[in-house]
C-alpha positions in Angstrom: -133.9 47.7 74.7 -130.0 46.5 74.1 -129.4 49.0 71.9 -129.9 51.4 74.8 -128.5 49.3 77.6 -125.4 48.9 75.3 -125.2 53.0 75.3 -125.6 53.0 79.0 -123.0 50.8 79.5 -120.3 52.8 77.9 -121.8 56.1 78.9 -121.1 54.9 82.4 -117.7 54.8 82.0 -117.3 57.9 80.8 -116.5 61.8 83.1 -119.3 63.2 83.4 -121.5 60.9 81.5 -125.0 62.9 82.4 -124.0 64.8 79.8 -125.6 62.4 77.2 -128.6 61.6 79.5 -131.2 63.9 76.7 -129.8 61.6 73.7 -130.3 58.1 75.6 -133.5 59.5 76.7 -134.7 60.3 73.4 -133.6 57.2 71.5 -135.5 55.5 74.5 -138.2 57.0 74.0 -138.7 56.2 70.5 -137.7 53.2 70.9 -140.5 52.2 73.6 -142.8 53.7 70.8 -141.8 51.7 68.1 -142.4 48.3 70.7 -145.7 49.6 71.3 -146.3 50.0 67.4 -147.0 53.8 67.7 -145.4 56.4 66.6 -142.4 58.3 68.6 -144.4 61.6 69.1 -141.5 64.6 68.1 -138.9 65.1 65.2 -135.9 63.8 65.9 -133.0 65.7 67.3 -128.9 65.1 65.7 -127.6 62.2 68.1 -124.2 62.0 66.9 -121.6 64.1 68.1 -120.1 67.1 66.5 -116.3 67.7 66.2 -117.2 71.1 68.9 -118.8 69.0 70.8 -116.1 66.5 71.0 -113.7 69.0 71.9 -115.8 70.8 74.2 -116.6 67.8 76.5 -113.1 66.5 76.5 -111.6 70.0 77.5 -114.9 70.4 80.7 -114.3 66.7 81.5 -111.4 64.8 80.7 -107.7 65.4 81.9 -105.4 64.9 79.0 -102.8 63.7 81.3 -104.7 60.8 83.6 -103.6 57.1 83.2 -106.6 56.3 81.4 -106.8 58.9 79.0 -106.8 56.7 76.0 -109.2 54.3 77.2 -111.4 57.3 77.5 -111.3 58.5 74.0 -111.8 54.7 72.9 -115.0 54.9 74.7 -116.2 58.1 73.4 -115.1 56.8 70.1 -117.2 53.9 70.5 -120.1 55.9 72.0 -120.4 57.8 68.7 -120.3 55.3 66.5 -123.2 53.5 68.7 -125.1 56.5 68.2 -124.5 57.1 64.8 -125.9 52.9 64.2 -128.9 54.7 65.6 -131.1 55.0 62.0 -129.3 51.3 60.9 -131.0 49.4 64.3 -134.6 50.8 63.5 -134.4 49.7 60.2 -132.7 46.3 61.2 -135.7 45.8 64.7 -138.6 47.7 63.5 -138.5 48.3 59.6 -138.7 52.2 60.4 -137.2 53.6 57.4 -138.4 57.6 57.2 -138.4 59.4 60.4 -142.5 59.3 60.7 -143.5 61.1 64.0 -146.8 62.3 65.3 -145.6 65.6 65.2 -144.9 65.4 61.5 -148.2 63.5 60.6 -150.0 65.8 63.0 -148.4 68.7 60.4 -149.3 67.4 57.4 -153.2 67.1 58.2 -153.0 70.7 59.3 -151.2 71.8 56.1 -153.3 69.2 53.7 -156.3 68.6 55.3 -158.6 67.9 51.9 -156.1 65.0 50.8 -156.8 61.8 51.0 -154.1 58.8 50.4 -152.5 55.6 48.5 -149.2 54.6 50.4 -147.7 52.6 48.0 -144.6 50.3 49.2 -145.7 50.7 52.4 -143.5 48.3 54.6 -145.3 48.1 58.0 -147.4 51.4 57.2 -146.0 54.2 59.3 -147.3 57.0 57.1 -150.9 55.5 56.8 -150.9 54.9 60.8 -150.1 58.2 60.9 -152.9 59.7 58.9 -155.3 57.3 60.3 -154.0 58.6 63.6 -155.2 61.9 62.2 -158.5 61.5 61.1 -157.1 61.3 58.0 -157.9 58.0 55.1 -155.7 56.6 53.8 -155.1 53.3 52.0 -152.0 51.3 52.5 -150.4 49.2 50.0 -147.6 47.0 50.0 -146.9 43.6 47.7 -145.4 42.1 51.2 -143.0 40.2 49.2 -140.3 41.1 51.9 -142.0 39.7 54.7 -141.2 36.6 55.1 -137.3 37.4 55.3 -137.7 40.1 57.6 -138.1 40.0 61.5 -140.3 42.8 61.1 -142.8 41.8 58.4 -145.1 40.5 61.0 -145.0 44.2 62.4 -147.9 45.9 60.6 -148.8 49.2 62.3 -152.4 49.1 60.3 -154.0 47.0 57.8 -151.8 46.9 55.1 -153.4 45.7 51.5 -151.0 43.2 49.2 -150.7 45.3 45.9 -147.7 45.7 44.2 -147.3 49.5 43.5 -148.5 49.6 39.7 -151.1 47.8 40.7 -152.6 49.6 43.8 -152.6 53.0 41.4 -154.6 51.4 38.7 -156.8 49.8 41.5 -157.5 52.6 43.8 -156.5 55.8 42.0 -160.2 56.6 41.6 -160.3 56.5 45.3 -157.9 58.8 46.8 -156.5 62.7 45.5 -152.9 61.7 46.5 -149.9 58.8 46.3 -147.2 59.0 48.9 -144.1 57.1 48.5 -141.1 56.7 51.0 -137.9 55.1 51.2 -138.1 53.6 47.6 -134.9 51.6 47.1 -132.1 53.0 45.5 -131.3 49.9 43.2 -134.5 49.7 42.1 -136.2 52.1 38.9 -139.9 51.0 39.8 -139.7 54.6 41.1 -139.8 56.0 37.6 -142.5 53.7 36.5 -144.4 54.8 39.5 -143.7 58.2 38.2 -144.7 57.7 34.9 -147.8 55.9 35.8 -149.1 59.0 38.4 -148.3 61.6 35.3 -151.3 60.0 33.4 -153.7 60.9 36.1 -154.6 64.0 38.4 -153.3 62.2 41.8 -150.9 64.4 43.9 -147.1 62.6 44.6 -145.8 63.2 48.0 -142.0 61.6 48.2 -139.6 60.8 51.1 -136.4 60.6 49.6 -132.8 61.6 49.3 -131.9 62.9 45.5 -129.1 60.8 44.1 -128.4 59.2 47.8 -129.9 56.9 49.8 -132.9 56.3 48.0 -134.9 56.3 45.2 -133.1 55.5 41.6 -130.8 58.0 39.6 -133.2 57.8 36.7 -136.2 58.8 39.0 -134.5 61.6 40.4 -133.6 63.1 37.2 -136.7 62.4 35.6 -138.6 64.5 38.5 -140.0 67.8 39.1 -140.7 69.5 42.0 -143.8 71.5 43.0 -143.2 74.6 44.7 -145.0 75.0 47.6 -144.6 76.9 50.6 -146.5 73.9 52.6 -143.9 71.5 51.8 -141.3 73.7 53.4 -143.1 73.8 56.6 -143.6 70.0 56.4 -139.7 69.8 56.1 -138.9 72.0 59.7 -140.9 68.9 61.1 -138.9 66.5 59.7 -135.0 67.5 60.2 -132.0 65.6 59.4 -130.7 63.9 62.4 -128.0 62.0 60.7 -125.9 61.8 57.4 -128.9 60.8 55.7 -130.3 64.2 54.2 -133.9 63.0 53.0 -137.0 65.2 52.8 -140.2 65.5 51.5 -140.9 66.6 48.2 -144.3 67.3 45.9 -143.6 65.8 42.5 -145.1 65.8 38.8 
């Protein structure tokens, strides 16, 4: 828990620091989850702080003309910036890359209850844990080749199978109705050959993504198409941007 004791400690020396008590709480909370390799149970809300809400708490709390005035905006400075770090940490401690909640998962096996799943480039298998959570099946795939650099590749959340993603659609694409894919990298076009591969069968694609951002390859993105579908829009109010990063969920084909 450093991350939050680090918040703590230069909450506390700011006016009127209970005023950030539902943030600390929060990223607590999901934190304490993540330890315990379960899910955090609700969508997360925005941590950093707003330009208003800057301004607001400094005219409520601070005197512009104290002594200390400018130590005080260093700290708030350094405050946000700890807050904004926020989505870099659980990447960094707990390989948590999409913002997979039971609230969300809990969503998606009311709005798709008939699916069943192939996570392909799974990581530590947040989205299958959270099916399987549901009563949901779901096979989870990964070729594990980053494990044994990461401090989280011992941190499995369920079983997770070693396939590389090609291969886990030719191997179990008879089994399941739909592929999900999250957080593919954005240096990396296997995302299009993933693509191309799912167009020669009848499998639903289920991506977690940022178009032409912070995941997933240019070529994939343009390459895409989406599926409307009202479902998919209620999927998305349970999974809100919290940060800069403005990644959803999207049906493809």
């Amino acid at each position: 828990m450093d991350y939050v004791d680090d918040l703590k400690k230069i909450a506390v020396r700011l006016p009127q620091s209970q005023v950030f008590n539902a943030r600390i709480k929060f990223m607590q909370h999901v934190i304490e989850a993540l330890e315990h390799k379960e899910l955090p149970k609700h969508r997360f809300i925005p941590f950093e702080l707003t330009e208003q809400q800057i301004t607001k708490y400094l005219a409520n709390n601070v005197d512009p003309d104290i002594d200390d005035f400018d130590a005080v905006i260093s700290d708030l400075e350094q405050f946000d910036k700890k807050l904004a770090d926020f989505r870099t940490f659980l990447q960094d401690q707990f390989g948590y890359w999409a913002t997979i909640t039971e609230e969300l998962m809990g969503e998606w096996a009311n709005l798709f209850p008939q699916e069943t799943y192939l996570e392909l480039m799974a990581g530590n298998g947040y989205i299958s844990k959270g099916f399987i959570d549901q009563g949901i099946s779901a096979i989870c795939t990964d070729d594990l080749s980053w494990s044994n650099e990461s401090p989280t590749g011992n941190e499995q959340l369920t079983k997770v199978q070693q396939f590389d993603a090609l291969s886990a659609i030719d191997h179990f694409s008879d089994q399941v109705t739909s592929v999900v894919l999250a957080w593919s990298p954005d240096k990396n076009e296997i995302d299009t050959q993933i693509l191309d591969k799912i167009r020669q069968t009848d499998l639903n694609f289920f991506v977690i993504g940022e178009p032409f951002g912070a995941t997933n390859s240019h070529k994939f993105w343009d390459s895409v198409e989406y599926v409307a579908d009202p479902r998919i829009d209620k999927l998305n109010e349970k999974y809100p941007q919290y940060d800069l990063v403005n990644d959803k969920i999207f049906l493809i084909k």
